[in-house]
N, C-alpha and C positions, 0 to 999 in steps of 0.2 A: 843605541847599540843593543844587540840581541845578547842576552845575558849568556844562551845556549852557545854561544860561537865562541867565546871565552874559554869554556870548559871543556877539557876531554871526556872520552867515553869514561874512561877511571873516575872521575873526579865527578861527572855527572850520577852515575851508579852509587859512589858513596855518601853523597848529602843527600841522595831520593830513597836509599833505602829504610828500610823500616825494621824495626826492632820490636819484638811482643816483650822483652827481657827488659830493654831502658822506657819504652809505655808501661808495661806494669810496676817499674821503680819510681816513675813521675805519679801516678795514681795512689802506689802507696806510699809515699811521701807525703804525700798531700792529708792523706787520710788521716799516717804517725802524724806530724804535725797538729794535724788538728786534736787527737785524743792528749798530745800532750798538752796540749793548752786547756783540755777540761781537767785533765788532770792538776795539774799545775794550780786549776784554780776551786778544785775539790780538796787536793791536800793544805793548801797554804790559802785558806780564805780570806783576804783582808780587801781593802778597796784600791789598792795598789793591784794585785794580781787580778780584780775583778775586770779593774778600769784596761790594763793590761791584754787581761784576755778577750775583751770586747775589741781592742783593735786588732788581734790580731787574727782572730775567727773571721771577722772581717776581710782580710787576707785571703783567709784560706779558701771563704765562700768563692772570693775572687777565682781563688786555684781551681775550682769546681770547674766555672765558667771557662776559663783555658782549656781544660778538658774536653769540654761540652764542643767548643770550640774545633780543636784537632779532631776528634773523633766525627764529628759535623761536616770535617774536609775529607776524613776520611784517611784520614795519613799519621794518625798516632800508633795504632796497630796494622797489620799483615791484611790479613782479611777486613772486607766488610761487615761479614757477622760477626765480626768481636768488639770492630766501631761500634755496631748499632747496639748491638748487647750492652756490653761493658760502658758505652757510652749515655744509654737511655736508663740503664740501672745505678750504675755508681757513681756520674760524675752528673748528669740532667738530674736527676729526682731527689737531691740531697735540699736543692736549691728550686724545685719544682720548675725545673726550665723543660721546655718543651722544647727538645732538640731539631724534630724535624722541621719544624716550624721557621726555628732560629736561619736551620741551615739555609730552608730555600733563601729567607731574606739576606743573607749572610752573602750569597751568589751573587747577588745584586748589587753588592757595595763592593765585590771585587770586580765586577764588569763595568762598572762606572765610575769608579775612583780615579778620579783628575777631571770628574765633568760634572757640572751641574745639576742632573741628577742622578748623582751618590745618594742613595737613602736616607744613609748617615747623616750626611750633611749639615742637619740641622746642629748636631754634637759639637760642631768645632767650627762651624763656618763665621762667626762673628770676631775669629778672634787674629791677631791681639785686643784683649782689654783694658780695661784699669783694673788695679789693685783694688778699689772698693768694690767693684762689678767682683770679680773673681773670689773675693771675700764673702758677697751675698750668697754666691753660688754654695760654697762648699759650707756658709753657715746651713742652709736649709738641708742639705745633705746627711751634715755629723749631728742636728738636731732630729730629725726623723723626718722630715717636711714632705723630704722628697721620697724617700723611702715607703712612706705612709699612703702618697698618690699612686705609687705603684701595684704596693700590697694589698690596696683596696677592689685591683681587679682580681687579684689569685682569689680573694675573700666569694669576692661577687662568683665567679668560674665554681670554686667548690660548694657553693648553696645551691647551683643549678650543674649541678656532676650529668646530673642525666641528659640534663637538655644540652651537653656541649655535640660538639663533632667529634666522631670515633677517635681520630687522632688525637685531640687535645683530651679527649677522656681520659686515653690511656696513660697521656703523662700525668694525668693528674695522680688518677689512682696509682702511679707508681711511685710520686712522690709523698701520696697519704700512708702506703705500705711502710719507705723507708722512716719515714717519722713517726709511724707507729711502733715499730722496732726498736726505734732512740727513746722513745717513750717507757717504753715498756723496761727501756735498760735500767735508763735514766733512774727511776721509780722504784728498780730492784736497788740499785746502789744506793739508794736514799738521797740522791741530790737533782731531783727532780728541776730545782728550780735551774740548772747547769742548762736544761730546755731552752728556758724565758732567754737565758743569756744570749744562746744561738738565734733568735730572732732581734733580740736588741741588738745584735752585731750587723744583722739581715737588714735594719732600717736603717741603723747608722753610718760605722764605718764602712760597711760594704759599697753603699751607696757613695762614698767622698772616696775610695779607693777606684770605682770603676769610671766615675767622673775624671779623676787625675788621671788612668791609663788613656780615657778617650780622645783626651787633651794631646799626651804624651804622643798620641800616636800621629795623628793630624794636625791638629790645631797650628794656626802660626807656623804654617811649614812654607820653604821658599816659594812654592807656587801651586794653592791646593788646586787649581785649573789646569793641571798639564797633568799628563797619564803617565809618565815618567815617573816609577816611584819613586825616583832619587830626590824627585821634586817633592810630591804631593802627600810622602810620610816618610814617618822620623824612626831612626832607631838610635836607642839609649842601651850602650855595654856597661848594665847598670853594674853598680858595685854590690856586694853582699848584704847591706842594710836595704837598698831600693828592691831587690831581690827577695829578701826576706815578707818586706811592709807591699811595696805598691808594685810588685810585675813577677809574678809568680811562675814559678816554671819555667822561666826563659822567656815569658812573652813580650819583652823590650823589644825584643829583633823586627819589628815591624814592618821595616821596611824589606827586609828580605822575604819576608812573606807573602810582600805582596808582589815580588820578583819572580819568585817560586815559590806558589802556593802550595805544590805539590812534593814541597822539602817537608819531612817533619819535623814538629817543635826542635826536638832532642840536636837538629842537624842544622838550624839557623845560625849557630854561633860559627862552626866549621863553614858553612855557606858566608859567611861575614865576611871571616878571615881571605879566603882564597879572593872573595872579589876585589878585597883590599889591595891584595899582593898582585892583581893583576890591575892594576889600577882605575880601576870600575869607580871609586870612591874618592877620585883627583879632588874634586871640586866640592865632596861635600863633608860637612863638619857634623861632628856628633859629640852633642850634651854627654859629659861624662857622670853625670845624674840629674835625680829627678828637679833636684834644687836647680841646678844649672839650666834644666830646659823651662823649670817658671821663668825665665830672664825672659826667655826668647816667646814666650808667649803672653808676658804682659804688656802694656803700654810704656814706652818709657816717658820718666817724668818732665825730664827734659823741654 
């Protein structure tokens, strides 16, 4: 069923529109958020607030990536130079993501989702698993394991800055600028080591937070081989703790994203609801969190 025939012109205009006013309150939210949790763990130092604020930076780096993400689509902001701007300075370069890059391959998991080659695929295609498999996974994650294989190419890319491609250059240098700035804050305020934290967040929690959304999104969904997203991704109307920890900004709605791609974030949950009430979602059931969708993604013991 074409999702466009459902909706009227009203109702198609208000989930597609765009907002520079709720994009820039998702941005900087992200951003308050994130100074409060250095703060948080500059005024009240102990290993509670420490341990605390490494999951939840963790988080936020995640909220980055959502960013990176909309802007990427090109449907967070009005214009495309305020995407590509706003998107390649404040929400790519914190996290040294290289947006244009992400985006082309990003195109490519929306043209192919429900078919065999999905890029992605490799992310979610084994699963359900067992509980000790799915334990391995997110030990190597919240230990640095995985974090560490990663971070080992930004390391390699910024030793050879000159020898990259003008593209990857620039994100580079745009992510060495915004961290030289944090630096330099950092270092006036005297809590320099607030820095180390934001990478120890980078290797750990960030890593067990974007594993669980990849899961969340795919993984164990009725039928990841049919192009139907109703099939082949999940959406979780996470509650305000899932919200908070593991799907930042709204990005549970997954499956309406990948329905209309060209809804913004801010406008997935309104796009939910109406396809609810026009009975688009008869037949399918949603994890009312993140707890609830591990059920359905692990092996049962049985």
């Amino acid at each position: 069923m074409e999702v466009r025939t459902l909706l009227d012109e009203q109702e198609l205009a208000s989930i597609q529109s765009r907002s520079n006013l709720k994009a820039s309150a998702l941005v900087a939210l992200n951003y308050a958020l994130t100074a409060c949790i250095f703060a948080m763990m500059a005024l009240w130092t102990n290993p509670v607030t420490i341990i605390s604020g490494i999951i939840m930076l963790g988080s936020r780096q995640l909220g980055f990536g959502v960013l990176v993400h909309e802007c990427g689509h090109g449907t967070l902001f009005k214009s495309r130079r305020l995407n590509k701007m706003l998107g390649e300075w404040l929400a790519a370069a914190p996290t040294f993501n290289n947006m244009q890059a992400y985006s082309k391959a990003h195109i490519e998991h929306h043209r192919m989702a429900g078919t065999n080659q999905d890029p992605d695929l490799v992310n979610y295609r084994d699963y359900p698993i067992s509980t000790q498999r799915l334990r391995r996974k997110l030990l190597r994650d919240i230990t640095g394991r995985t974090g560490w294989r990663q971070t080992r190419g930004l390391v390699k890319s910024l030793l050879t800055l000159l020898a990259q491609k003008p593209e990857k250059r620039r994100s580079l240098v745009r992510g060495l600028v915004v961290h030289a700035i944090a630096i330099c804050f950092f270092t006036y305020l005297g809590f320099l080591w607030l820095y180390a934290v934001w990478w120890i967040a980078d290797l750990t929690t960030n890593k067990l937070f974007s594993r669980l959304r990849q899961v969340a999104e795919h993984a164990a969904v009725p039928d990841l081989y049919d192009t139907d997203p109703r099939k082949n991704t999940r959406t979780i109307p996470a509650n305000w703790f899932d919200q908070l920890i593991f799907c930042p900004l709204g990005v549970s709605y997954h499956m309406e994203h990948h329905i209309m791609a060209s809804v913004p974030i801010y406008n997935l949950p309104q796009l939910h609801q109406l396809l609810k009430e026009k009975g688009y979602y008869e037949d399918v059931s949603f994890p009312k969190s993140y707890l609830d969708m591990l059920d359905e993604v692990l092996l049962s013991k049985t």
